[in-house]
C-alpha positions as CSV (number, residue, x, y, z in Angstrom):
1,X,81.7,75.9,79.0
2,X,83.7,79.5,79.5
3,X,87.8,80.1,79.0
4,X,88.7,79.3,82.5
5,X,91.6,82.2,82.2
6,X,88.2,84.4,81.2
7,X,86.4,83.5,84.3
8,X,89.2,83.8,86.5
9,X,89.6,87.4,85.3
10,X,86.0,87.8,85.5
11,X,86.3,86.6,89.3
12,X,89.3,89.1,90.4
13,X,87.1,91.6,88.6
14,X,84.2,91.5,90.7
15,X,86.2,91.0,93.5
16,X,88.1,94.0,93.4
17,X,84.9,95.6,92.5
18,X,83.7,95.0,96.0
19,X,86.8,95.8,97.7
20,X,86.6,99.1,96.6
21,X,83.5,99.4,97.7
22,X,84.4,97.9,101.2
23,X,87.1,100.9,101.1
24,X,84.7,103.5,100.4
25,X,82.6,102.3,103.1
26,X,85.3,102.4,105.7
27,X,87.1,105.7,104.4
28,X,83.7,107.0,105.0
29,X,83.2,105.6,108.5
30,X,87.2,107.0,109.6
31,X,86.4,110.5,107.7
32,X,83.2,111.0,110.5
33,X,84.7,108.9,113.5
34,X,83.8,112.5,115.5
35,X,80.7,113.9,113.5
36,X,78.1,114.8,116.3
37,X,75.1,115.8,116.0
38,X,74.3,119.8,115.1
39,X,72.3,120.4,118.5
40,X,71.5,118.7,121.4
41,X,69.3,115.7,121.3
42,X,70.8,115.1,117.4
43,X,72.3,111.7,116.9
44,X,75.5,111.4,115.7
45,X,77.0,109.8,112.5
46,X,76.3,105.8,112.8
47,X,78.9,103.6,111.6
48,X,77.9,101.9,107.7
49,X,78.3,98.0,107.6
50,X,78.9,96.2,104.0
51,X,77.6,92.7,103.3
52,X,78.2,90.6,100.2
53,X,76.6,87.8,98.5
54,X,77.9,85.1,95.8
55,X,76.0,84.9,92.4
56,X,76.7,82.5,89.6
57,X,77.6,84.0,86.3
58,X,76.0,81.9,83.8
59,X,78.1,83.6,81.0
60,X,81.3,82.5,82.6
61,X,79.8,79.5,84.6
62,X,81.6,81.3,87.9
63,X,80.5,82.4,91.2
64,X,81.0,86.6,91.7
65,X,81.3,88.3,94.6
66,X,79.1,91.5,94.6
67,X,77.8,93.7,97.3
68,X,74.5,92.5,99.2
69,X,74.0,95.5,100.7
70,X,75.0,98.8,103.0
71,X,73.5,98.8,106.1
72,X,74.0,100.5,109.5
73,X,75.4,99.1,112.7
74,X,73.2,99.2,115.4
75,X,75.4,99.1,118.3
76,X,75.2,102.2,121.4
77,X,76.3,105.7,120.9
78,X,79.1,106.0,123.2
79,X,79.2,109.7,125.1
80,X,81.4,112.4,126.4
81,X,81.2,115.2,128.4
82,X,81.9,118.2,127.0
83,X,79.3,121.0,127.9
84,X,80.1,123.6,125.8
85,X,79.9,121.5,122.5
86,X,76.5,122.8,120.5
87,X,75.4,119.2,120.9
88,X,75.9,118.8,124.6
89,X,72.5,117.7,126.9
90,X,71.4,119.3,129.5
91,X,74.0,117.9,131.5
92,X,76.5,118.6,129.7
93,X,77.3,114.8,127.4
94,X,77.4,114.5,124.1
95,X,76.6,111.5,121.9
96,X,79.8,110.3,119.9
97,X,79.9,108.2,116.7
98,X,79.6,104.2,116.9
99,X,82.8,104.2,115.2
100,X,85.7,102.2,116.9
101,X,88.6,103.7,114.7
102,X,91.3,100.9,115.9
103,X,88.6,98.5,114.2
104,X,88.3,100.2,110.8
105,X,91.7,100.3,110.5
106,X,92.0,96.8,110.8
107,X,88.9,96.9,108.1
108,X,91.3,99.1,106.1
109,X,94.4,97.0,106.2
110,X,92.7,93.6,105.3
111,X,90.3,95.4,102.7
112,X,93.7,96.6,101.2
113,X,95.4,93.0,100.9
114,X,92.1,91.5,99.8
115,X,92.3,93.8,96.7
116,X,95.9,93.1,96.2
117,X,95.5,89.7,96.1
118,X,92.8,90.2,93.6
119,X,94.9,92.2,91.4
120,X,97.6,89.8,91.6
121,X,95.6,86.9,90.3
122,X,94.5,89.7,87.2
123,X,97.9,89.9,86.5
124,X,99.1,86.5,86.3
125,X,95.8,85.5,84.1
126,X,97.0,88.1,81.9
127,X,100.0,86.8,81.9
128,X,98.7,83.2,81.2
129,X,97.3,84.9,78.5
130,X,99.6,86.3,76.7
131,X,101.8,83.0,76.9
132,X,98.8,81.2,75.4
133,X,98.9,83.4,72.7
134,X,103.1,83.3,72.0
135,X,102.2,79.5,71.8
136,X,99.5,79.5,69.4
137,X,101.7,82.0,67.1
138,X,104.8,79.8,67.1
Protein backbone atom coordinates (compact mmCIF):
# COMPACT_ATOMS: atom_id res chain seq x y z
CA UNK A 1 0.00 0.00 0.00
CA UNK A 2 1.24 3.72 -1.09
CA UNK A 3 1.79 6.98 1.54
CA UNK A 4 -1.69 8.28 1.18
CA UNK A 5 -0.12 12.10 1.41
CA UNK A 6 2.16 10.50 -1.74
CA UNK A 7 -0.84 9.61 -3.71
CA UNK A 8 -2.77 12.60 -3.00
CA UNK A 9 0.14 14.70 -4.35
CA UNK A 10 0.37 12.29 -7.17
CA UNK A 11 -3.47 12.98 -7.76
CA UNK A 12 -3.25 16.99 -7.79
CA UNK A 13 -0.28 16.33 -9.97
CA UNK A 14 -1.96 14.80 -12.84
CA UNK A 15 -4.77 16.85 -12.29
CA UNK A 16 -3.15 20.00 -12.86
CA UNK A 17 -1.41 18.35 -15.55
CA UNK A 18 -4.58 18.12 -17.49
CA UNK A 19 -5.84 21.52 -16.60
CA UNK A 20 -3.15 22.97 -18.26
CA UNK A 21 -3.67 21.19 -21.00
CA UNK A 22 -7.53 22.07 -21.03
CA UNK A 23 -6.06 25.77 -20.99
CA UNK A 24 -3.91 25.38 -23.88
CA UNK A 25 -6.71 23.96 -25.75
CA UNK A 26 -9.04 26.76 -25.05
CA UNK A 27 -6.34 29.74 -25.31
CA UNK A 28 -5.95 28.21 -28.65
CA UNK A 29 -9.62 28.07 -29.54
CA UNK A 30 -10.07 32.17 -28.23
CA UNK A 31 -6.51 33.10 -30.09
CA UNK A 32 -8.52 31.90 -33.68
CA UNK A 33 -12.22 32.72 -32.68
CA UNK A 34 -11.96 34.81 -36.33
CA UNK A 35 -9.30 32.70 -38.44
CA UNK A 36 -11.05 32.23 -41.86
CA UNK A 37 -10.13 30.50 -44.44
CA UNK A 38 -7.17 32.07 -46.96
CA UNK A 39 -9.66 31.96 -50.13
CA UNK A 40 -12.97 31.26 -50.89
CA UNK A 41 -14.23 27.83 -50.52
CA UNK A 42 -11.38 27.35 -47.51
CA UNK A 43 -12.78 26.24 -44.19
CA UNK A 44 -12.20 28.07 -41.34
CA UNK A 45 -10.40 27.24 -38.02
CA UNK A 46 -12.68 24.39 -36.18
CA UNK A 47 -13.01 24.64 -32.55
CA UNK A 48 -10.47 21.67 -30.57
CA UNK A 49 -12.47 19.61 -27.85
CA UNK A 50 -10.41 17.83 -24.81
CA UNK A 51 -11.56 14.55 -23.34
CA UNK A 52 -10.13 12.78 -20.31
CA UNK A 53 -10.04 9.41 -18.99
CA UNK A 54 -9.23 7.98 -15.32
CA UNK A 55 -6.31 5.39 -15.02
CA UNK A 56 -5.26 3.60 -11.91
CA UNK A 57 -1.73 4.07 -10.80
CA UNK A 58 -0.58 0.87 -9.50
CA UNK A 59 2.60 2.52 -7.95
CA UNK A 60 0.40 4.75 -5.77
CA UNK A 61 -2.74 2.44 -5.87
CA UNK A 62 -4.75 5.87 -7.13
CA UNK A 63 -6.88 6.80 -10.01
CA UNK A 64 -5.18 9.82 -12.43
CA UNK A 65 -6.71 11.93 -14.43
CA UNK A 66 -4.94 12.32 -17.89
CA UNK A 67 -5.98 13.43 -21.20
CA UNK A 68 -7.99 10.88 -23.49
CA UNK A 69 -7.66 12.77 -26.37
CA UNK A 70 -7.94 16.20 -28.57
CA UNK A 71 -10.49 16.09 -30.93
CA UNK A 72 -12.48 18.48 -33.11
CA UNK A 73 -16.03 19.73 -32.70
CA UNK A 74 -18.21 18.99 -35.38
CA UNK A 75 -20.81 21.43 -35.08
CA UNK A 76 -21.83 24.12 -38.44
CA UNK A 77 -19.65 26.89 -39.55
CA UNK A 78 -21.56 29.85 -38.85
CA UNK A 79 -21.34 32.70 -41.84
CA UNK A 80 -21.10 36.35 -42.50
CA UNK A 81 -21.37 38.51 -45.27
CA UNK A 82 -18.65 40.41 -45.94
CA UNK A 83 -17.76 40.49 -49.85
CA UNK A 84 -14.64 41.97 -49.95
CA UNK A 85 -12.96 39.50 -47.42
CA UNK A 86 -10.36 37.11 -49.65
CA UNK A 87 -12.46 34.31 -48.32
CA UNK A 88 -15.87 35.60 -49.31
CA UNK A 89 -18.19 33.13 -52.01
CA UNK A 90 -19.43 34.04 -54.79
CA UNK A 91 -22.09 35.75 -53.06
CA UNK A 92 -20.36 37.54 -51.01
CA UNK A 93 -20.38 35.08 -47.20
CA UNK A 94 -17.83 33.91 -45.53
CA UNK A 95 -17.41 30.90 -43.32
CA UNK A 96 -16.56 31.91 -39.62
CA UNK A 97 -14.98 29.74 -36.92
CA UNK A 98 -17.24 27.21 -34.74
CA UNK A 99 -15.97 28.97 -31.88
CA UNK A 100 -18.66 30.51 -29.40
CA UNK A 101 -16.19 32.87 -27.46
CA UNK A 102 -18.85 33.48 -24.46
CA UNK A 103 -18.57 29.52 -24.09
CA UNK A 104 -14.73 29.27 -23.84
CA UNK A 105 -14.65 31.78 -21.46
CA UNK A 106 -16.79 29.97 -19.33
CA UNK A 107 -14.19 26.88 -20.33
CA UNK A 108 -11.53 29.40 -19.17
CA UNK A 109 -12.95 30.46 -15.89
CA UNK A 110 -13.84 26.93 -14.60
CA UNK A 111 -10.45 25.37 -16.17
CA UNK A 112 -8.85 28.08 -13.97
CA UNK A 113 -10.57 27.21 -10.52
CA UNK A 114 -10.19 23.48 -11.36
CA UNK A 115 -6.42 24.02 -11.32
CA UNK A 116 -6.57 26.13 -8.23
CA UNK A 117 -8.23 23.73 -6.44
CA UNK A 118 -5.68 21.30 -7.45
CA UNK A 119 -2.90 23.34 -6.26
CA UNK A 120 -4.51 23.98 -3.11
CA UNK A 121 -4.75 20.32 -2.15
CA UNK A 122 -0.62 20.27 -3.30
CA UNK A 123 -0.10 22.65 -0.83
CA UNK A 124 -1.84 21.49 2.13
CA UNK A 125 -0.20 17.76 1.48
CA UNK A 126 2.93 19.46 1.58
CA UNK A 127 2.00 20.93 4.42
CA UNK A 128 0.77 17.57 6.05
CA UNK A 129 4.09 16.73 5.19
CA UNK A 130 6.14 18.68 6.67
CA UNK A 131 4.18 18.39 10.11
CA UNK A 132 4.65 14.61 9.81
CA UNK A 133 8.08 15.16 9.66
CA UNK A 134 8.35 17.97 12.84
CA UNK A 135 6.59 15.07 14.63
CA UNK A 136 8.85 12.23 13.87
CA UNK A 137 11.95 14.65 14.77
CA UNK A 138 10.56 15.66 18.21
Amino acid sequence: MSDPLSATLEIAASGLKAQSDRMRIVSENLANARSTGETSGDDPYRRKTITFESEFNRASQANLVSVKGIGTDKAPFTVEYDPGHPAADIDGYVKMPNVNTLMELADMRETNRSYEANLKVMTQAREMVMRHIDLLRT
